[in-house]
C-alpha positions as CSV (number, residue, x, y, z in Angstrom):
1,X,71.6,0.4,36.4
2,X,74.4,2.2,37.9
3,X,78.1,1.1,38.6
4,X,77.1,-0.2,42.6
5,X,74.1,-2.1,41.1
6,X,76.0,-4.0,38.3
7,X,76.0,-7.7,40.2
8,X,75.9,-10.2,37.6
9,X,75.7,-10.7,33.8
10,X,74.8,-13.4,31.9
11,X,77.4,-14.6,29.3
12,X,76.2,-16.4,26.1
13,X,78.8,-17.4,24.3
14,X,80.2,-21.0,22.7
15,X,83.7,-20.3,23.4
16,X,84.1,-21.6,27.2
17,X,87.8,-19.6,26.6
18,X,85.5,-16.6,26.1
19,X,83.7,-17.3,29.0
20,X,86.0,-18.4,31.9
21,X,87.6,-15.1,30.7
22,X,84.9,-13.1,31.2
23,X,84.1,-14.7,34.5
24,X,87.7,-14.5,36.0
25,X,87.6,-10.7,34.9
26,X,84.6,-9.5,36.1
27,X,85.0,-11.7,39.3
28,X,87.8,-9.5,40.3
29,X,85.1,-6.2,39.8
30,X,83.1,-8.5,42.4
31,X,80.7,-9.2,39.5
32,X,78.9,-12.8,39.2
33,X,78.7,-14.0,36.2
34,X,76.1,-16.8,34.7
35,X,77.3,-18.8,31.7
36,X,75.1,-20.0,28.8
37,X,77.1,-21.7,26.2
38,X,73.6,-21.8,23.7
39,X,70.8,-19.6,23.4
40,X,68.6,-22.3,24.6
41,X,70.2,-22.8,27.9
42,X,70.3,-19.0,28.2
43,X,66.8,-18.8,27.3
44,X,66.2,-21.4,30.0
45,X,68.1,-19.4,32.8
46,X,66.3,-16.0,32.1
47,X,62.4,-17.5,31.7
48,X,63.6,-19.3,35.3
49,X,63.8,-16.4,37.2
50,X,67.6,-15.8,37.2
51,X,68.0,-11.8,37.3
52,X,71.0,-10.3,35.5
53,X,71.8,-6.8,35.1
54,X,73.5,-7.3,31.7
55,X,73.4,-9.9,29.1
56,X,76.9,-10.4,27.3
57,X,75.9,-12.0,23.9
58,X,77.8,-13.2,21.0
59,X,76.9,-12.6,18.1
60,X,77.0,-16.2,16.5
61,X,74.9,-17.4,19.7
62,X,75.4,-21.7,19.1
63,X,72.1,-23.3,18.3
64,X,70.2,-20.1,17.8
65,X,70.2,-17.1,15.3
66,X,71.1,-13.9,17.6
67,X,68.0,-11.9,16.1
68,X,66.2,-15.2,17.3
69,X,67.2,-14.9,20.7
70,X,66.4,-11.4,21.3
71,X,63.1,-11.7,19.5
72,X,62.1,-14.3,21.6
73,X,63.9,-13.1,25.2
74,X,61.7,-9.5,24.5
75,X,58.6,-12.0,23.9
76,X,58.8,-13.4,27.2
77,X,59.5,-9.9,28.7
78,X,63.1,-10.3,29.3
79,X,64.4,-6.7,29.1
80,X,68.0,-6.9,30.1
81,X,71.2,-4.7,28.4
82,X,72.2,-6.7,25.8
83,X,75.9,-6.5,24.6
84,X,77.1,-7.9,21.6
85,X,80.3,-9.9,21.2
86,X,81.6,-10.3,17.8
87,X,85.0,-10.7,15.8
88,X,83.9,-9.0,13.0
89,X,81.0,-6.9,13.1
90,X,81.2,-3.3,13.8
91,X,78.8,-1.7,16.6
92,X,76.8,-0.1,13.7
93,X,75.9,-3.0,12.2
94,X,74.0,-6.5,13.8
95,X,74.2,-5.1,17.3
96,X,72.2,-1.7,16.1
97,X,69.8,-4.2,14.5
98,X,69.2,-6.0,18.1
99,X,68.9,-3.0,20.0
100,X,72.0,-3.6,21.6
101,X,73.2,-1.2,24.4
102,X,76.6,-1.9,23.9
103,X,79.3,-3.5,21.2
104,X,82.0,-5.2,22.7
105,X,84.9,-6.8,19.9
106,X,86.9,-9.8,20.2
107,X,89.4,-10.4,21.2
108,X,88.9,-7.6,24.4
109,X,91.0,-6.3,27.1
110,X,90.0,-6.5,30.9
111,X,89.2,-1.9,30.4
112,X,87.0,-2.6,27.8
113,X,84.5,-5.1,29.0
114,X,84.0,-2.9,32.1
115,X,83.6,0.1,30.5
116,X,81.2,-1.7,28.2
117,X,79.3,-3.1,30.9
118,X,79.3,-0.2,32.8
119,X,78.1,2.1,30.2
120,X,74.5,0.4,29.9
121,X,73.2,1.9,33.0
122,X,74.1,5.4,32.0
């Protein structure tokens, strides 16, 4: 994935403040964004044929252990960038345990989900 092909991203995340904030932000980079508020749901969208270029997850996915959800998304064959959100872990702990291309922390500015986003094609 390079910078031009980065067109939408899946957000899981329970906070809808989390994301409505990602969506306004990367909706000004001319990014769509999908929102999930469970790992069910987001389960749901990516087994339904909904294509993402990166999957913005947090850590604390509602209703499903994060290891759970990325177990069972590579199961199915779902091989998107994951990023993890998080207020407290470090990106050398869980998100190295999930495979994670990137580590984004909460709370984040507007530069660094971007850069995030934009680093998992390179």
């Amino acid at each position: 994935m390079t910078q031009n092909q980065l067109a939408r991203v899946l957000i899981v995340d329970g906070d809808p403040a989390v994301r409505a904030l990602a969506t306004i932000l990367l909706a000004e980079e001319g990014i769509e964004v999908i929102e999930a508020a469970d790992g069910a749901h987001a389960l749901e969208l990516l087994a339904g044929e909904v294509e993402v270029d990166a999957l913005l997850l947090d850590i604390h996915v509602p209703g499903m252990d994060s290891r759970a959800f990325v177990r069972e998304a590579r199961e199915h064959g779902i091989h998107t960038p994951v990023i993890v959100l998080s207020h407290a872990y470090g990106p050398g702990t869980l998100a190295e345990e999930l495979s994670a291309q990137g580590h984004l922390r909460k709370p984040f500015t507007p530069e660094d989900l971007i850069r995030v986003l934009r680093s998992t094609g390179e």
